[in-house]
C-alpha positions in Angstrom: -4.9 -24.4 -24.5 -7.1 -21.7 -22.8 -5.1 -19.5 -20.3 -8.0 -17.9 -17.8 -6.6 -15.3 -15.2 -8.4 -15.9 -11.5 -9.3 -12.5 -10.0 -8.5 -12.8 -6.6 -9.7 -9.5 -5.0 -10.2 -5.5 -5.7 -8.2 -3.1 -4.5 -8.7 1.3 -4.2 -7.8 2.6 -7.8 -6.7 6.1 -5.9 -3.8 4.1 -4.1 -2.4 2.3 -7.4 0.1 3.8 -9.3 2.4 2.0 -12.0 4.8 5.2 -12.3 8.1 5.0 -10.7 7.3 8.0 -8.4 5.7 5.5 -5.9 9.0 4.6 -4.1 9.3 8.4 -2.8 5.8 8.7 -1.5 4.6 10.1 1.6 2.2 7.4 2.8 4.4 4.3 1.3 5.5 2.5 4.4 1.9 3.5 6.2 -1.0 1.2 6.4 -4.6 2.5 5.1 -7.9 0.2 6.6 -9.7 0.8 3.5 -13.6 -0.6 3.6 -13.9 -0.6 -0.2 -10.4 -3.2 -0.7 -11.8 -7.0 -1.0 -7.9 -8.4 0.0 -4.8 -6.7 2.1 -2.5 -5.4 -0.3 1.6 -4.7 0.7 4.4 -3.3 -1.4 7.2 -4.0 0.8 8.2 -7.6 0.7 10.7 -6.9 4.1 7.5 -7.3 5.7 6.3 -10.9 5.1 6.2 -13.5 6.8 5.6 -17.3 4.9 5.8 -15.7 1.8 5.3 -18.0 -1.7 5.1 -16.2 -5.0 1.4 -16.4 -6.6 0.3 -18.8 -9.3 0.5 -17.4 -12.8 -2.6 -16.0 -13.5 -3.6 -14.3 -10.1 -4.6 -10.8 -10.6 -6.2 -8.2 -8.8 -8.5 -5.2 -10.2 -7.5 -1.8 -9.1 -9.7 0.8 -11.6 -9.7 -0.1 -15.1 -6.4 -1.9 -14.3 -5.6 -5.3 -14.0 -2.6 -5.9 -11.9 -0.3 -9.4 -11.5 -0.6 -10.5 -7.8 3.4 -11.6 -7.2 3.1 -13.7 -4.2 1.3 -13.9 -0.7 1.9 -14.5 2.9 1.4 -13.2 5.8 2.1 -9.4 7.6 2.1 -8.2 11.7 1.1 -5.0 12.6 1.9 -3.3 15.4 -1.0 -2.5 17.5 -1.9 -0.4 20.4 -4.6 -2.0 22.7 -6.0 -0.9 26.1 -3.8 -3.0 27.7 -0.8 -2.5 25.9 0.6 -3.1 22.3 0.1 -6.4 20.4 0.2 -7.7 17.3 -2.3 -8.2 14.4 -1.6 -11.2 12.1 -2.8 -10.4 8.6 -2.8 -13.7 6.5 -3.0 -14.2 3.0 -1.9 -10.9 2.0 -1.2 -10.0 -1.2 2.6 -8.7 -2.8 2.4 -5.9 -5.3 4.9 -3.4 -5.2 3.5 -0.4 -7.6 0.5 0.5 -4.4 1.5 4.1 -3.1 0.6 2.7 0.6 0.1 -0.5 2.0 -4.5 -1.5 2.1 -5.7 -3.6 5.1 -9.3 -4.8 3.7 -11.7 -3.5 6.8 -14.1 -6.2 4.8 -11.6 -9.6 5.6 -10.8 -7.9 8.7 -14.8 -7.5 9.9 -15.3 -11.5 8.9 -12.8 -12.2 11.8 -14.6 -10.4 14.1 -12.6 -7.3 14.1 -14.1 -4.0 14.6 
């Protein structure tokens, strides 16, 4: 039987970081719109919405470093807008907790007309 891993997006090497020092940093609740990021990466699973754990084999490449994708669903952010706040519904979002901050792919976010 031939196991094949499915790449499901890149993510910024700079903002991956597999030592335990990643719960304590600065920018680890904050959102980054990162142009280089193929796929919206969070590491706070308080923050999902619809959330089902990834298939076995879903990875994503950060670097030299492939890293298990552990579930996706779906994040708000709060946004402020001329005319008020509102929300931003970011779907298919991808769970790994070892990122030092939270990526919003400004690639995904482009296709859906967002500027």
């Amino acid at each position: 039987m031939t196991i094949e891993k499915t790449i499901k997006g890149e993510a910024n090497a700079a903002l991956y970081d597999s030592s335990f020092a990643t719960s304590t940093h600065p920018l680890k609740l904050s959102a980054i719109l990162d142009s280089g990021t193929t796929i919206h990466v969070y590491n706070d699973l308080s923050r999902f919405h619809n959330f089902r754990k990834a298939p076995r084999y879903h990875y994503l490449i950060t670097g030299n470093h492939e890293v298990p994708i552990l579930g996706y669903g779906d994040v708000d952010i709060n946004t402020i807008r001329p005319n008020g706040k509102g929300v931003l519904r970011l779907k298919n979002v991808t769970f790994y907790t070892n990122f030092v901050t939270n990526l919003m792919s400004f690639r995904l976010l482009r296709k859906k007309g967002y500027y």
